[in-house]
TIMAR-891909 format. One record per atom (N, C-alpha, C, O): residue in three letters; x negated, y negated, z negated. Coordinates in steps of 0.02 Angstrom, whole numbers, plus 32768, in hexadecimal, padded with zeros to 4 digits. Example, Ala and Ser with C-alpha at 12.3 -4.5 7.8 and 13.67 -1.06 7.14 Angstrom:
ALA7D6C811C7E7A;ALA7D9980E17E7A;ALA7D6C80A57E7A;ALA7D3880A67E59;SER7D7E80707E9E;SER7D5480357E9B;SER7D7B7FFE7E76;SER7D627FC77E6E;
//
This chain:
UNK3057F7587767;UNK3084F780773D;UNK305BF7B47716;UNK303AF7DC7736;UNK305BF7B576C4;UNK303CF7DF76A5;UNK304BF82376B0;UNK307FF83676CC;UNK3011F8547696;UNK3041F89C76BC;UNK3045F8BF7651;UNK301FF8B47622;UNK3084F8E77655;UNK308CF8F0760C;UNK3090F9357612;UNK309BF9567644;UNK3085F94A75D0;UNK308CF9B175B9;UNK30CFF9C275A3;UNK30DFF9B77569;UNK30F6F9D975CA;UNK3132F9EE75AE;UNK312AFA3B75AA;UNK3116FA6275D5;UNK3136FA417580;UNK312FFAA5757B;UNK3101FAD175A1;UNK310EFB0975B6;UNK30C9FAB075A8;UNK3094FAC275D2;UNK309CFAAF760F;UNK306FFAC07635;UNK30CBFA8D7627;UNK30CFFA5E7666;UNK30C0FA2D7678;UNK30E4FA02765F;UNK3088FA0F76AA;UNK307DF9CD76A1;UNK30B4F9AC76D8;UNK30C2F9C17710;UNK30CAF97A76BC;UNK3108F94576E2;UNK30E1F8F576EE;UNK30C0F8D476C5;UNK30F2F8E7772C;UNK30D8F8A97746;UNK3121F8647727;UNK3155F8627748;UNK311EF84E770B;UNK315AF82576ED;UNK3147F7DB76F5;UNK310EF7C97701;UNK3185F7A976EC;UNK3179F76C76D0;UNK31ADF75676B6;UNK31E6F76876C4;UNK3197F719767D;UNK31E3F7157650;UNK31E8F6B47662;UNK31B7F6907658;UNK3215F6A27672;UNK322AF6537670;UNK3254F62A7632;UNK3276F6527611;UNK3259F5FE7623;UNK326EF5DC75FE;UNK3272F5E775A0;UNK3247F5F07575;UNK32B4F5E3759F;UNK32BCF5EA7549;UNK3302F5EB7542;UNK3330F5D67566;UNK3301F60A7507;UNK3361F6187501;UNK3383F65874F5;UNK3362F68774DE;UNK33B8F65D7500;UNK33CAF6AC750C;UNK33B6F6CB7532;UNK33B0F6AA7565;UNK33A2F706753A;UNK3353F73E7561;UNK338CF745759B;UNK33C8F73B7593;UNK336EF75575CE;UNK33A8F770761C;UNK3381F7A2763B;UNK3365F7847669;UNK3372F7D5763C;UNK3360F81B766B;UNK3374F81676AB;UNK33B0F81876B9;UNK333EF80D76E2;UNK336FF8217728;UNK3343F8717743;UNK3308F8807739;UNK3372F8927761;UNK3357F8CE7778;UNK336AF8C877CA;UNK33A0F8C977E6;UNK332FF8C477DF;UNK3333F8D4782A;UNK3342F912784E;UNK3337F94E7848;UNK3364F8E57879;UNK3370F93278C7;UNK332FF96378EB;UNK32F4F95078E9;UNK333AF98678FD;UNK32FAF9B37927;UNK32D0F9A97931;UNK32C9F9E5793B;UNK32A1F996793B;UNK3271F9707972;UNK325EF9227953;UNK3235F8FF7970;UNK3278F9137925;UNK3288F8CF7919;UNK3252F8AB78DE;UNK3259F8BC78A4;UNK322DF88878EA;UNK3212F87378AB;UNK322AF83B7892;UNK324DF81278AF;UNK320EF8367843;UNK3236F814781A;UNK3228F7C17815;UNK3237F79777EB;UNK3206F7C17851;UNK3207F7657875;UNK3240F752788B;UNK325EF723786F;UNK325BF77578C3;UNK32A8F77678E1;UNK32D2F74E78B0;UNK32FBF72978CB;UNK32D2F74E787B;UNK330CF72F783B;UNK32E9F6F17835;UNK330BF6C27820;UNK32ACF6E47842;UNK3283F698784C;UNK32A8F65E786E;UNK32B5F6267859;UNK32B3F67A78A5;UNK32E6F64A78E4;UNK330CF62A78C9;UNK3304F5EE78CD;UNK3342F64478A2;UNK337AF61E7892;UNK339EF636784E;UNK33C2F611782E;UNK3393F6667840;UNK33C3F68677F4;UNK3388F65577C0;UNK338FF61A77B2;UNK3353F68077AC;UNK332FF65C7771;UNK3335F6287771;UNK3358F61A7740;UNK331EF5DB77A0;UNK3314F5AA77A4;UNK3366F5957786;UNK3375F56D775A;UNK3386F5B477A3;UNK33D7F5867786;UNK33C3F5B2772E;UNK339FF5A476FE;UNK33E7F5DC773D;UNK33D4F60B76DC;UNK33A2F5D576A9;UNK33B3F5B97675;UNK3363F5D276CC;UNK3359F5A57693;UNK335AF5557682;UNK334DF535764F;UNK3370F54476C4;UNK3390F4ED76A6;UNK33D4F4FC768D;UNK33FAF4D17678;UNK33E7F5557691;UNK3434F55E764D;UNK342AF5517615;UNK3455F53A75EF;UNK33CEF56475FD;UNK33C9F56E75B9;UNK33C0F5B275AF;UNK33CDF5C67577;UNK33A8F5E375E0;UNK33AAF62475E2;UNK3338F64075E2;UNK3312F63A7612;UNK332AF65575AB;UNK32F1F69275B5;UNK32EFF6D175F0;UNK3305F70A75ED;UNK32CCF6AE7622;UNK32ECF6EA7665;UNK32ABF7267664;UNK3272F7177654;UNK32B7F74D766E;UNK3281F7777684;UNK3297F7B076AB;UNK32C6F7D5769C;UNK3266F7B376EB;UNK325DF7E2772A;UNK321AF807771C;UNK31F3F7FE76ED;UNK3213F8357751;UNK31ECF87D775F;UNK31DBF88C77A7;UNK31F9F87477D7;UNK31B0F8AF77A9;UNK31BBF8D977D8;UNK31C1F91877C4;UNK3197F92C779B;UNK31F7F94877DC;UNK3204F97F77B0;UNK31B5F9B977DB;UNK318FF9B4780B;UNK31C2F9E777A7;UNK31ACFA2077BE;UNK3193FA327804;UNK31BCFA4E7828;UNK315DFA27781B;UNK3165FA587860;UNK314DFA1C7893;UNK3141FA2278CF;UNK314BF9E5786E;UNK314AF998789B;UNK30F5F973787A;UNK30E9F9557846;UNK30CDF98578B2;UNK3072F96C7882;UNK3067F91C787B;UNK305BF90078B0;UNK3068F8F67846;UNK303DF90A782E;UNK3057F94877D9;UNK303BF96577AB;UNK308CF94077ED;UNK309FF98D77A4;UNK3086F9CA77BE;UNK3065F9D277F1;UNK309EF9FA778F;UNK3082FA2877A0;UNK30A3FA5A77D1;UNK30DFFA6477C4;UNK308CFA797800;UNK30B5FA917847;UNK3090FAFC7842;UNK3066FB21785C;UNK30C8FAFE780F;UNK30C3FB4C780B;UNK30E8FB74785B;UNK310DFB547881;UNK30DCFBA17861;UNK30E3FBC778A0;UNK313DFBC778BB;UNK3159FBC078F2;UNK3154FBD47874;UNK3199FBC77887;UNK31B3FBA77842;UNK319DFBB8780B;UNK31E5FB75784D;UNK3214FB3F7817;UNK3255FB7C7809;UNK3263FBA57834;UNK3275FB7977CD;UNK32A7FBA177D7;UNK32DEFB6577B5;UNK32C9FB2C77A9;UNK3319FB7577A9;UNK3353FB40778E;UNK332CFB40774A;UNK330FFB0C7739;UNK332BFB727725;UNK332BFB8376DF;UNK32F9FB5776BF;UNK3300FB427686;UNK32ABFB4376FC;UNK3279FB2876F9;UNK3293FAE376EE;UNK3282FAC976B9;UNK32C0FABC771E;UNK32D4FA77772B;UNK32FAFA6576D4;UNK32F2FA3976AA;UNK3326FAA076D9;UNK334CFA8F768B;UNK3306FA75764B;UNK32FCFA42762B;UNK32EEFAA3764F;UNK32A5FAA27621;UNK3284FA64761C;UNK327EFA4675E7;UNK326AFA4D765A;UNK324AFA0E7654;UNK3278F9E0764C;UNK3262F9B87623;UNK32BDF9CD7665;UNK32E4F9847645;UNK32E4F99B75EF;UNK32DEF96C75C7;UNK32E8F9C775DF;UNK32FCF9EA758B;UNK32B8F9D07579;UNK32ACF99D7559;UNK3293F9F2758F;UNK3243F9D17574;UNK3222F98F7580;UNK31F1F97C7561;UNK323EF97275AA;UNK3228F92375A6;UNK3254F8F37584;UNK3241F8BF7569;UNK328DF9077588;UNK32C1F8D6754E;UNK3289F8FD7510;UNK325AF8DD74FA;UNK3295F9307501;UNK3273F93874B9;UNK3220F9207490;UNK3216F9107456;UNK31F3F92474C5;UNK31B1F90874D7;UNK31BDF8C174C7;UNK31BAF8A9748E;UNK31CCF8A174FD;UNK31E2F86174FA;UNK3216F83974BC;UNK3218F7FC74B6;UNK3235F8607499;UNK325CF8637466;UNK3297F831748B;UNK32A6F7F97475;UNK32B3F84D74C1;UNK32E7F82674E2;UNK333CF82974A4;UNK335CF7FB748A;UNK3342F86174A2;UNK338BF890749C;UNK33ABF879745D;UNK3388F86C742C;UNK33E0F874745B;UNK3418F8777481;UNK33FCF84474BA;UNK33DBF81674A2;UNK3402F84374FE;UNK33ECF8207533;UNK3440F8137566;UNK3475F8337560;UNK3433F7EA7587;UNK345DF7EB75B9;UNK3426F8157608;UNK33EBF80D7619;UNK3458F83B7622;UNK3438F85F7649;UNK3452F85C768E;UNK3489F878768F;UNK343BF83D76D9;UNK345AF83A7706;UNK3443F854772C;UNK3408F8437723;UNK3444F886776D;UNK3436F8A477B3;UNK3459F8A977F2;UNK3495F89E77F6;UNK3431F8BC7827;UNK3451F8C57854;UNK343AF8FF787C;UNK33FFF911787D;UNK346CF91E789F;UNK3459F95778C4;UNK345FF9967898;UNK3490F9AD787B;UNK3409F9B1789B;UNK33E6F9CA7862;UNK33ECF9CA7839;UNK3401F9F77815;UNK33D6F9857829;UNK33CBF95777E5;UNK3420F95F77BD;UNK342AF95D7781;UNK344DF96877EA;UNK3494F94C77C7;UNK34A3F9957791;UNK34B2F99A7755;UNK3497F9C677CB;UNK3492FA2977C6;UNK3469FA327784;UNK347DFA527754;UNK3428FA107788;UNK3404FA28773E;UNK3425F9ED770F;UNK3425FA0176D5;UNK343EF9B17715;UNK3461F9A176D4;UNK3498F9A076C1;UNK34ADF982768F;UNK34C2F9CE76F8;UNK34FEF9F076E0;UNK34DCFA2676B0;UNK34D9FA1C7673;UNK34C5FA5B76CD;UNK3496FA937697;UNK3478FA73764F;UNK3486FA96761E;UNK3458FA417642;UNK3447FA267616;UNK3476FA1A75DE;UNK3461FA1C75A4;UNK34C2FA0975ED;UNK34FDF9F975CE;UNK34F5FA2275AF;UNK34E8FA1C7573;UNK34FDFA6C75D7;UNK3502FAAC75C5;UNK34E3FACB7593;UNK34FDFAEE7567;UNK349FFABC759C;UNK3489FAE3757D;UNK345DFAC07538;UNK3442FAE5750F;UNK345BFA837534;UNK3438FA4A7515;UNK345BFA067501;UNK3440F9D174F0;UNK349DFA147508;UNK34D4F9E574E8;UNK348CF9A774B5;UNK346CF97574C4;UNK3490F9B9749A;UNK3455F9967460;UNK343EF9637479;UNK3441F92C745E;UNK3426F96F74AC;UNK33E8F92C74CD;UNK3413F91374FD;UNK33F2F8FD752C;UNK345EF90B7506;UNK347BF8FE7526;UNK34A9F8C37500;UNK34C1F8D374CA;UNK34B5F8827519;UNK34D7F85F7516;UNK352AF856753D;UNK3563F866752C;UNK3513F83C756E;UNK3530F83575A4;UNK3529F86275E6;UNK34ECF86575ED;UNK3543F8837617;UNK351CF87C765F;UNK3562F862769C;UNK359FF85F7694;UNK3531F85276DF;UNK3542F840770D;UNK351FF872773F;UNK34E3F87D773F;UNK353CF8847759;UNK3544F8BD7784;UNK3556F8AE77E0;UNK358FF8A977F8;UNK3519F8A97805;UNK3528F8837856;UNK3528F8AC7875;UNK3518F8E3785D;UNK3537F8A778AA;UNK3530F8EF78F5;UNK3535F92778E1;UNK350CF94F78F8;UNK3563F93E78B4;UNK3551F98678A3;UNK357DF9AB789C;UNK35AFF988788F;UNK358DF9E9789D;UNK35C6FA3078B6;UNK35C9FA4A786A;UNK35B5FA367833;UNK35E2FA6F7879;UNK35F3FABC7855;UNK35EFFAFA786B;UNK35E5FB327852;UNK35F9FAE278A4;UNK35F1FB2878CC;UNK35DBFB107911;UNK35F7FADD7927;UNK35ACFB2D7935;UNK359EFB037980;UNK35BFFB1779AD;UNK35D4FB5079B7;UNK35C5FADD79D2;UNK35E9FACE7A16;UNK35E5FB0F7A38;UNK35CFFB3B7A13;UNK35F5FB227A79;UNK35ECFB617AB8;UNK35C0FB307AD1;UNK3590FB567AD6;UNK35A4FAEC7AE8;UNK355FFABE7B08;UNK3541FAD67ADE;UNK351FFB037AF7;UNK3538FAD17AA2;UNK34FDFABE7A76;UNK34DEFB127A6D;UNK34A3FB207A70;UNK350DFB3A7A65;UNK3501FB787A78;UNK34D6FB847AB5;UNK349AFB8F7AA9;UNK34EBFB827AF4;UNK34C9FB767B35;UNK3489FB627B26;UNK3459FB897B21;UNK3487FB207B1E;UNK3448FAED7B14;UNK3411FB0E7AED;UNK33D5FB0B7AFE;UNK3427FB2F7AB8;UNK33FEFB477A8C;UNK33D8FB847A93;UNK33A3FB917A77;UNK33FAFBAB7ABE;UNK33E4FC017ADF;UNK33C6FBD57B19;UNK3397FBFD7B21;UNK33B9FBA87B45;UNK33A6FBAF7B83;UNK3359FB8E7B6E;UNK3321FB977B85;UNK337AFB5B7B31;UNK3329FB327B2E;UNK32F5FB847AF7;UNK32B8FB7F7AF9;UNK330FFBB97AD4;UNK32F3FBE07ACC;UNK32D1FC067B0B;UNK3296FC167B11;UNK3305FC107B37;UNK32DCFC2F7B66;UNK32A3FC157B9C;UNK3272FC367BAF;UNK32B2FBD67BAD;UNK3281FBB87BC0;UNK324FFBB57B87;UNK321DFB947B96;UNK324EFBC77B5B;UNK31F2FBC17B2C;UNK31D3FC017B1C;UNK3199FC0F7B0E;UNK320EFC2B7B23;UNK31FBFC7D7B25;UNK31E5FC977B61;UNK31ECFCD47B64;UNK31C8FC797B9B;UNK31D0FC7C7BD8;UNK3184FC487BF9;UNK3165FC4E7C2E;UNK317DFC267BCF;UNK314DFBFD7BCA;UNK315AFBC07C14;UNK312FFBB57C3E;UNK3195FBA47C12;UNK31A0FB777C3D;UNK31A6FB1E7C45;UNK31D1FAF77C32;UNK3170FB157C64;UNK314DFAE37C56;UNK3198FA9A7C73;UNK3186FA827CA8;UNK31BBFA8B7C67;UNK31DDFA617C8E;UNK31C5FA0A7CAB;UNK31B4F9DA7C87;UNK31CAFA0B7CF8;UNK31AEF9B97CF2;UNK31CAF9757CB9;UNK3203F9747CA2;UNK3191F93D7CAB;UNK31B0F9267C79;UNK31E4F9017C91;UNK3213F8FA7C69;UNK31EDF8DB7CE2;UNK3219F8C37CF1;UNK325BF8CB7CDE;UNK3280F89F7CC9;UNK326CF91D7CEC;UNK32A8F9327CF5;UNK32B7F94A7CC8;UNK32F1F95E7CCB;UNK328EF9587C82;UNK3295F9787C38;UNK3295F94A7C0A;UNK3299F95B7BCF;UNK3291F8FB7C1D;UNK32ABF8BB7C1E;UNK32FDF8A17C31;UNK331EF87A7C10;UNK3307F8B47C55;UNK3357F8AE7C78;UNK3372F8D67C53;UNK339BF8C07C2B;UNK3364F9197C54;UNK3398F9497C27;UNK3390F9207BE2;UNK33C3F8FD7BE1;UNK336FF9147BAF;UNK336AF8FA7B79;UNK33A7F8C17B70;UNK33DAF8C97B4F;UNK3395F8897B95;UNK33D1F85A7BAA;UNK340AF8627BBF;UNK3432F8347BB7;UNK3419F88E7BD5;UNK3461F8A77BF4;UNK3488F8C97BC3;UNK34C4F8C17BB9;UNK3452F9017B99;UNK3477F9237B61;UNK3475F8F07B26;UNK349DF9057AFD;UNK3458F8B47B0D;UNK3453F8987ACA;UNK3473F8507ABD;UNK347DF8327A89;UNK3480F83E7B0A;UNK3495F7F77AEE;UNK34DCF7FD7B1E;UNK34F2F82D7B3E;UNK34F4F7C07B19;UNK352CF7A87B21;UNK3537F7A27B7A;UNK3501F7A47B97;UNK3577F79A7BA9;UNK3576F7777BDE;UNK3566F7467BDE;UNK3532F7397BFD;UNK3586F7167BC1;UNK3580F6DE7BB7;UNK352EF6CA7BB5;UNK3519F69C7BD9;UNK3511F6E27B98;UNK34C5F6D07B86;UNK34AAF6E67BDF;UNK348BF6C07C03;UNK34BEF7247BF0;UNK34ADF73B7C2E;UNK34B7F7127C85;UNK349EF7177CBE;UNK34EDF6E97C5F;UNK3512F6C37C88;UNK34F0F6847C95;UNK3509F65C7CBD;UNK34AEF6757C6D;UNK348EF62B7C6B;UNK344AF64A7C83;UNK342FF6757C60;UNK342BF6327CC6;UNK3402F6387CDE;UNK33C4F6367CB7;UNK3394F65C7CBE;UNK33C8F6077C8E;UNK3387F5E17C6C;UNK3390F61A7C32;UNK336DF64D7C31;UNK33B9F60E7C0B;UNK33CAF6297BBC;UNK33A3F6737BE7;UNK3369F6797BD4;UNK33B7F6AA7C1B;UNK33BDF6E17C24;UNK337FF6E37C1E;UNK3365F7077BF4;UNK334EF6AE7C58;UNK331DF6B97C5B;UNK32E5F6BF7C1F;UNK32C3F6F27C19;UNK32DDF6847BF1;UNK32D7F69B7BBC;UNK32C6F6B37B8C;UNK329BF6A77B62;UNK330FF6F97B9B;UNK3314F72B7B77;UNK32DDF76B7BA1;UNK32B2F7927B8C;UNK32F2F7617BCF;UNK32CBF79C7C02;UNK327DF7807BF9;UNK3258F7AF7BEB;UNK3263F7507BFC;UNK3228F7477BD8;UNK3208F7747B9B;UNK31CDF7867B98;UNK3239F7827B6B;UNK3218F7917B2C;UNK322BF7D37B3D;UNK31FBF7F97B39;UNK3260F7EF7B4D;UNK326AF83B7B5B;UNK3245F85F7B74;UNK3233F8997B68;UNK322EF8207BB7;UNK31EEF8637BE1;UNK319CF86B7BCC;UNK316CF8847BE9;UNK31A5F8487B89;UNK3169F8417B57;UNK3167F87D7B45;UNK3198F8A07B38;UNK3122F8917B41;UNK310BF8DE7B1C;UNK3117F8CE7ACE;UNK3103F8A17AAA;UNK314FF9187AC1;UNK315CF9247A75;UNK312FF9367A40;UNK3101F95D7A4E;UNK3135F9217A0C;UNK30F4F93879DD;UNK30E2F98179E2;UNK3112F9A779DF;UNK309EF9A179EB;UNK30A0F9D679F3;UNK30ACFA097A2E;UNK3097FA427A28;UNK30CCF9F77A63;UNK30E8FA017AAC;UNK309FFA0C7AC3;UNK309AFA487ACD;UNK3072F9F57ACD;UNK3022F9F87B02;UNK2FF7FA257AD9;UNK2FC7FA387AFA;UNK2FF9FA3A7A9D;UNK2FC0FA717A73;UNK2FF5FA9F7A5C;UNK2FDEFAD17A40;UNK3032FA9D7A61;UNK304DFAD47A5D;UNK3052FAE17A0A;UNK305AFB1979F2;UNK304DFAA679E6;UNK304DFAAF7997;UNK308BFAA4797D;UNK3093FAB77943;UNK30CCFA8079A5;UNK3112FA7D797E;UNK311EFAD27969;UNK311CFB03798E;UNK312AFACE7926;UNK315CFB0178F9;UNK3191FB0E792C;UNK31A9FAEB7959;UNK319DFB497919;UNK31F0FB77794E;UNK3219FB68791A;UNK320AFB8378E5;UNK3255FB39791D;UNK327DFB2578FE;UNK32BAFB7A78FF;UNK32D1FB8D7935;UNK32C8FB9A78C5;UNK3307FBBA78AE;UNK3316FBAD7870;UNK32FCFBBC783A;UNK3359FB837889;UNK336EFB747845;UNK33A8FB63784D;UNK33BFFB2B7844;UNK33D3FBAD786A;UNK3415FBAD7857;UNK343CFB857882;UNK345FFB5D7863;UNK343FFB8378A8;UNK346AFB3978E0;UNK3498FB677902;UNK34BDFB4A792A;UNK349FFB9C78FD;UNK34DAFBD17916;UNK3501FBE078DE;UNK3527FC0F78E8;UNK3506FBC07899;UNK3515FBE37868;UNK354DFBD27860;UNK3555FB96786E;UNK3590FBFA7846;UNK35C6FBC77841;UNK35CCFBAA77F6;UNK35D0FBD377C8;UNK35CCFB6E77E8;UNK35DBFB7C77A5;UNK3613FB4D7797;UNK3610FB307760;UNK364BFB3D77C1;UNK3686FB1B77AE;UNK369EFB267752;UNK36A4FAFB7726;UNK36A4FB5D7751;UNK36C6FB887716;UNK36A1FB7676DD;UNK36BBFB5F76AA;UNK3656FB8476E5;UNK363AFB6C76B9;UNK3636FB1D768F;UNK3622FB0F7657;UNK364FFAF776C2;UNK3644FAAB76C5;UNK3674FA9C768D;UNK3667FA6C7669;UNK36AFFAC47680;UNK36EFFAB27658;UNK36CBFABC7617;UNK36EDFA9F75ED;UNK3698FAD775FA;UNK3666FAC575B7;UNK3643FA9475B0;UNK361BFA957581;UNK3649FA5275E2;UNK3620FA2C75DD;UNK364FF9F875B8;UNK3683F9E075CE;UNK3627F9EA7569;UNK3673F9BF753D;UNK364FF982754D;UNK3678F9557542;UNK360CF9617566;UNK35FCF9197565;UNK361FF8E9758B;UNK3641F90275B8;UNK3622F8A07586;UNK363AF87975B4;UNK3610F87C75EC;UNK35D3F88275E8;UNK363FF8777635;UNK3619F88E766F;UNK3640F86976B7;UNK367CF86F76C4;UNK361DF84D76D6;UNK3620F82B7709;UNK35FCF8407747;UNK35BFF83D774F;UNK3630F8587778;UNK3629F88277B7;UNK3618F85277EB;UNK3644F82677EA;UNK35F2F8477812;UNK35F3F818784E;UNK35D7F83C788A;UNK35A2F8597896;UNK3612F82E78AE;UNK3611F84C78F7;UNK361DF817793C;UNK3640F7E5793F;UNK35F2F8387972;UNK35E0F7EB79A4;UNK3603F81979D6;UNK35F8F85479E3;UNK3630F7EF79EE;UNK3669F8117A3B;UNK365CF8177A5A;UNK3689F8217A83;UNK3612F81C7A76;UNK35F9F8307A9F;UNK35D7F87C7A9D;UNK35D2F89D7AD1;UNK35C4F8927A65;UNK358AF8BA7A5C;UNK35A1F9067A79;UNK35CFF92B7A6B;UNK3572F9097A9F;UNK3570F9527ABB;UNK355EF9A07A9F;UNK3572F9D97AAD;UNK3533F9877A78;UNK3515F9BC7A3B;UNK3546F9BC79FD;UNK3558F9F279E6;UNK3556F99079E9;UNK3580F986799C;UNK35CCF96779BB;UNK35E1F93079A9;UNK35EBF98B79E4;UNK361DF95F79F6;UNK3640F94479A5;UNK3632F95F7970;UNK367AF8FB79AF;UNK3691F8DD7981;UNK36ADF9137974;UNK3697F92D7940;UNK36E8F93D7999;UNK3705F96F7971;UNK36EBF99E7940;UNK3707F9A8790A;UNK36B5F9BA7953;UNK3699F9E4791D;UNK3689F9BB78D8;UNK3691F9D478A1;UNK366FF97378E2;UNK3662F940789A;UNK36B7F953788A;UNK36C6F9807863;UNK36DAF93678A1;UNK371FF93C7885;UNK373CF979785E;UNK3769F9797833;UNK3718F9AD7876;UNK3723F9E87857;UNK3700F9FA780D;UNK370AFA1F77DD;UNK36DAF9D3781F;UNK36A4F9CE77E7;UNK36C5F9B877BD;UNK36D6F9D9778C;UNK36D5F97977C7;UNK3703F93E779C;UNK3738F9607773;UNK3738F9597736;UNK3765F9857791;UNK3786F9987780;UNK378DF9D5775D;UNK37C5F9EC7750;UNK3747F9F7774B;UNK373FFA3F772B;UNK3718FA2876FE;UNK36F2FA5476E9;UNK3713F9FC76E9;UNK36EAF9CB76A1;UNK3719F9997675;UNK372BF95F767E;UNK3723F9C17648;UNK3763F992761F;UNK374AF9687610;UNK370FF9607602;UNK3793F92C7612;UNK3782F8E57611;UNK375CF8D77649;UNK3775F8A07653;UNK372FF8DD767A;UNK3704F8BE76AD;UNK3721F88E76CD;UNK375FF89076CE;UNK36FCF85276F3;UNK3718F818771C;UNK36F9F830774C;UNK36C7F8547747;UNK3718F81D7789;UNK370AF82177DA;UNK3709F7D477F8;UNK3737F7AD77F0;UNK36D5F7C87817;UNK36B6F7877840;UNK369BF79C787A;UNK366CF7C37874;UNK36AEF78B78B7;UNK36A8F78678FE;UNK3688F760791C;UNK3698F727790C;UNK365FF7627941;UNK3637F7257950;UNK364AF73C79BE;UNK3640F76979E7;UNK3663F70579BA;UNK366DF7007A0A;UNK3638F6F97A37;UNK3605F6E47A1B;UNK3633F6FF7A60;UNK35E3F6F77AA8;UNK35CAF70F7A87;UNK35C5F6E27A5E;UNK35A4F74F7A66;UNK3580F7607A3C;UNK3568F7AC7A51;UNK3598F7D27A4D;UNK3534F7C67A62;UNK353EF8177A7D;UNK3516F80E7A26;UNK351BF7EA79F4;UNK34E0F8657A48;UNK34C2F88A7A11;UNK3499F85A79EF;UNK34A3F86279B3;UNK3473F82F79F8;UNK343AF80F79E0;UNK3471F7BD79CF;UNK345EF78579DD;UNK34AFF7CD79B2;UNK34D8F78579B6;UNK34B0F7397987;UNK34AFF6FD7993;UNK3492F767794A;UNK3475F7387920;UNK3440F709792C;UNK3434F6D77909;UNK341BF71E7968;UNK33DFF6F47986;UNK3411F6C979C8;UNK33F6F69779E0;UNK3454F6DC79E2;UNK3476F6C17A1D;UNK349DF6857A14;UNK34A1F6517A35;UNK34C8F6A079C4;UNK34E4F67179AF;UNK34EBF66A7969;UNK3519F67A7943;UNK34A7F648795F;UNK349CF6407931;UNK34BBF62778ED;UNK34BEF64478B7;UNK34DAF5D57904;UNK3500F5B978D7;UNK354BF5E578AD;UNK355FF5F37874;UNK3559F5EB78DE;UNK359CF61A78C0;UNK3594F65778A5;UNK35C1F66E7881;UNK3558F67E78B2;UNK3541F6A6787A;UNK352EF6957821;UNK353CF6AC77E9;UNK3508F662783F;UNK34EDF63177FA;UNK352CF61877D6;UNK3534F6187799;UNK354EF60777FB;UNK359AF5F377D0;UNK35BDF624779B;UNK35E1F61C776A;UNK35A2F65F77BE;UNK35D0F69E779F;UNK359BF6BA7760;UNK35B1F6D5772D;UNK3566F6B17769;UNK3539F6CA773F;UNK353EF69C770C;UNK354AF6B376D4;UNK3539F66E7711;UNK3535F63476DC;UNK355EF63D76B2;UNK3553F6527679;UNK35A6F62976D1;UNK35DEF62E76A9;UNK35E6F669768C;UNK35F4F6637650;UNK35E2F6A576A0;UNK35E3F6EE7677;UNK35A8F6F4763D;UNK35B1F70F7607;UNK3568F6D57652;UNK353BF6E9761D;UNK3538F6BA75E4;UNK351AF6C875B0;UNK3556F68475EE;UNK3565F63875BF;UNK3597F6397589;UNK3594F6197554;UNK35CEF668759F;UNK361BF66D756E;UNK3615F684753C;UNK35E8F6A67523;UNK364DF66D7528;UNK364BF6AC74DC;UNK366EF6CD74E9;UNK369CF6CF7512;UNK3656F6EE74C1;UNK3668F74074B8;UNK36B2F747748D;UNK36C1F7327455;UNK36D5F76874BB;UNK371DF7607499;UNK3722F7977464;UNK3755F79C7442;
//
C-alpha cells in the first residue's frame, strides 16, 4: 500500500477496481485491510473504485502523539480531494461511521452518498463505562494478559451467536489475543475524538442520501442508537443485520454486502 501527503499527513492507503470511487472509514484500532475480507472484493465485482486507509495514528501513516476527531474529518476531506475522489460515496463504521457523519457536515461537496454502520449519536451508559475504564487502565500503565484482553474483545464485539460456535469463537479469539499495532513500543496515537459527544441534533443538517446499518447484537453501537440515528437524518433508511454484534460486517458479511450494494447502486431520487 502506497503511503500519500494529505495536508502534511502521510496516509498508508489502497485503491481497488474502477467505477464510481467508494471511501471506507474505519473503526478504532482498525486498519484499512479489514474491508479486504469481504466489502471491497464484493464492491468491486459491483463495478465500484474502492479505496481504504489506515487512518491517522495507525503506522505505517503517520502516528502523531494524539489523533483528534477534527484530524479524522481532515484526512477523509483530504484524500477524497488528493485522490480526486468527490463527490464520492462514503461508508464507515464505528469511528469511521462518527467521522463520515461529520464529513456530511462539514464537506457536503465530496460527499455523494453515505452509509453509516455501528454508530450512535450519543453513547450508550456501556460504551461510556468501557471508554473511562479502558482510559484508566492506560493512565495507570496496566499491562493486561493477552489471553483475557482477548475474551473481553470477543465478548464486547461480536455476536452470541458467533460466541456460541466453538470453532468460529475460537478463531476469533485467535486474532484478538494478537498484539495491536503499536501495543509493544508504545507508539499507537491516544485516540480523542469526540465519542462522548452528543450530536443527535446536529445530524438533522445532514441533507445527503444516507443509509444507517445496525447489527442486534452490538454492545458498543447498540441497534437502537443506529435507529436513532436513522431517524434524526431526513429521509435516512434503517437496515438491521441479525447475529451480528459490533464488528457485524466481517460476521455477517453477505447481508451487509446486500445493503451496501443496493444503496450505493440506485438512483438517486
Amino acid at each position: 500500500m502506497p503511503l500519500i501527503d494529505v495536508g502534511g499527513v502521510r496516509l498508508n492507503y489502497e485503491e481497488r477496481g474502477s467505477g464510481p470511487a467508494v471511501l471506507f472509514l474505519s473503526g478504532t484500532g482498525a486498519r484499512g485491510r479489514t474491508w479486504h475480507l469481504h466489502q471491497v472484493p464484493a464492491l468491486v465485482r459491483a463495478g465500484f473504485r474502492v479505496v481504504t486507509f489506515d487512518t491517522r495514528g495507525i503506522a505505517p501513516s503517520d502516528t502523531p502523539p494524539v489523533v483528534t476527531m477534527a484530524d479524522l474529518i481532515a484526512d477523509a476531506a483530504g484524500l477524497i480531494e488528493t485522490l480526486g475522489l468527490g463527490p464520492c460515496r462514503v461508508a464507515g463504521t464505528s469511528m469511521g461511521a462518527r467521522v463520515a457523519a461529520e464529513l456530511c457536515l462539514q464537506r457536503p461537496d465530496l460527499v455523494d452518498r453515505v452509509v453509516l454502520m455501528a454508530t450512535f449519536g450519543r453513547p450508550s451508559a456501556f460504551l461510556r463505562a468501557l471508554t473511562d475504564g479502558e482510559r484508566a487502565l492506560r493512565e495507570i500503565g496496566t499491562k493486561v494478559p493477552a489471553d483475557y484482553l482477548g475474551a473481553v474483545r470477543a465478548a464486547v464485539n461480536l455476536s452470541p451467536r458467533t460466541l456460541g460456535d466453538d470453532r468460529a469463537a475460537q478463531d476469533w479469539l485467535d486474532i484478538f489475543q494478537l498484539t495491536l499495532p503499536g501495543e509493544a513500543d508504545g507508539a499507537t496515537s491516544r485516540l480523542e475524538a469526540d465519542s462522548d459527544v452528543d450530536r443527535l441534533t446536529a445530524y438533522a443538517q445532514i441533507s445527503l442520501p444516507c443509509l444507517v446499518v445496525g447489527f442486534a447484537d452490538d454492545l458498543i453501537a447498540p441497534a437502537r442508537g443506529n435507529r436513532d440515528v436513522a431517524a434524526a437524518i431526513p429521509g435516512a433508511r434503517y437496515a438491521e443485520i441479525p447475529d451480528a454484534g459490533h464488528y457485524g460486517y466481517l460476521e455477517q458479511p453477505e447481508p451487509v454486502n446486500a445493503e451496501l450494494i443496493r444503496f450505493l447502486t440506485e438512483e438517486k431520487s
